[in-house]
N, C-alpha and C positions, 0 to 999 in steps of 0.2 A: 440203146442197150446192145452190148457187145455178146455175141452168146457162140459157141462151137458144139458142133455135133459130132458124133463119132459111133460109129460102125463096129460090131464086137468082127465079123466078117464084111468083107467088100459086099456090096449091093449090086444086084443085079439093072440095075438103073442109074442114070447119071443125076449128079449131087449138082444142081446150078441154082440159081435164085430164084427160077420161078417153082422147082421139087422142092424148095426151103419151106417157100410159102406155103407151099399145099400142108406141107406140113406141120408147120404152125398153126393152120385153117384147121388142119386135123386134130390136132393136140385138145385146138380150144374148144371144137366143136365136141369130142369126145368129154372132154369134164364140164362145161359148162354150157352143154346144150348149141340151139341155134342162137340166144344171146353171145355167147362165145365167139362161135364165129361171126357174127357180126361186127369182130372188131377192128376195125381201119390197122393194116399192119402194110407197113411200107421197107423192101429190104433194099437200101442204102447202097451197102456193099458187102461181097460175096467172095471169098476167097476158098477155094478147093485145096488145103496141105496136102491132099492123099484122093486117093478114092475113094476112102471111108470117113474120109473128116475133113469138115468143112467150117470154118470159120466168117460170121457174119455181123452185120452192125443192122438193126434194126429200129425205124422208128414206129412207136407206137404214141397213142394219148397216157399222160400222167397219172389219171385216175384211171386207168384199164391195167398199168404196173403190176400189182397182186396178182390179177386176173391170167394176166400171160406167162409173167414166172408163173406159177405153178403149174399152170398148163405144161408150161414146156419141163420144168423139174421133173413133173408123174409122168410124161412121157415115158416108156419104154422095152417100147418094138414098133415098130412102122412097118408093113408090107411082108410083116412074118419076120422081118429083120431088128434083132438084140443092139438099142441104141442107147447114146445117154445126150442129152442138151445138157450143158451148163454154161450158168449165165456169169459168165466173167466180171463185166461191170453194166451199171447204172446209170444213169446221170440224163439231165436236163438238159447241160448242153455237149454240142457233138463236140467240141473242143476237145473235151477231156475223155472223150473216146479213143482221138486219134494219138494224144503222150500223153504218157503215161509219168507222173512227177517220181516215181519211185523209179523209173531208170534213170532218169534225169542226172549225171553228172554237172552240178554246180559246179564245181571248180573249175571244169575245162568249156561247160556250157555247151555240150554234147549228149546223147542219148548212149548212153553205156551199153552194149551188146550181153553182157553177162547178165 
C-alpha cells in the first residue's frame, strides 16, 4: 500500500519511518481498539518530500486492508497537529507499487515525467 501524509503546518517532530509507524499504531488503535493495533504493519520504504509530507509503501495482511484504510482515511490530527493520509494505491504485489502503467510511455518504452 502506497499512502502520503501531509501536514496543514510543519510538525514539531521529525517525519521518519519509525514516527510513520507510530502513527499508523495510533490511527488503528484509536478506531479499532487494541485489535487495531495489533496489526503486523511493516514500512517498506519512506520518503520525506518536505517536512510536512511524507510519502510511504507499507506492507500489511490482505485481510486487515479495510481495517488500515480507514484507520488511516479518519485520521485527522496527530500530536495536536491538522493531518490528512491518503492511500494512493493498493495492490498485492509490490511490483505494481514501484510503476506505475499509466506513466508508462509504450512507444518509447520509458516512464514519462508528465
Amino acid at each position: 500500500m502506497r499512502v502520503t501524509m501531509a501536514f496543514e503546518k510543519e510538525p514539531d517532530f521529525q517525519l521518519d519511518s519509525k514516527q510513520f509507524k507510530a502513527i499508523i499504531v495510533h490511527s488503528l488503535q484509536t478506531l479499532h481498539g487494541q485489535v487495531g493495533a495489533a496489526v503486523p504493519v511493516d514500512i517498506l520504504q519512506c520518503h520525506s518530500q518536505s517536512a510536512s509530507t511524507l510519502t510511504s509503501i507499507i506492507r500489511i495482511p490482505y485481510h486487515e486492508l479495510v481495517k488500515v484504510w480507514s484507520a488511516l482515511t479518519l485520521l485527522g490530527t496527530y500530536n495536536g497537529f491538522v493531518c490528512i493520509i491518503k492511500v494512493e494505491r493498493a495492490s498485492p504485489s509490490l511490483l505494481s507499487l514501484a510503476l506505475s502503467s499509466r506513466a508508462f510511455d509504450f512507444s518509447r518504452r520509458t516512464l514519462s515525467t508528465s
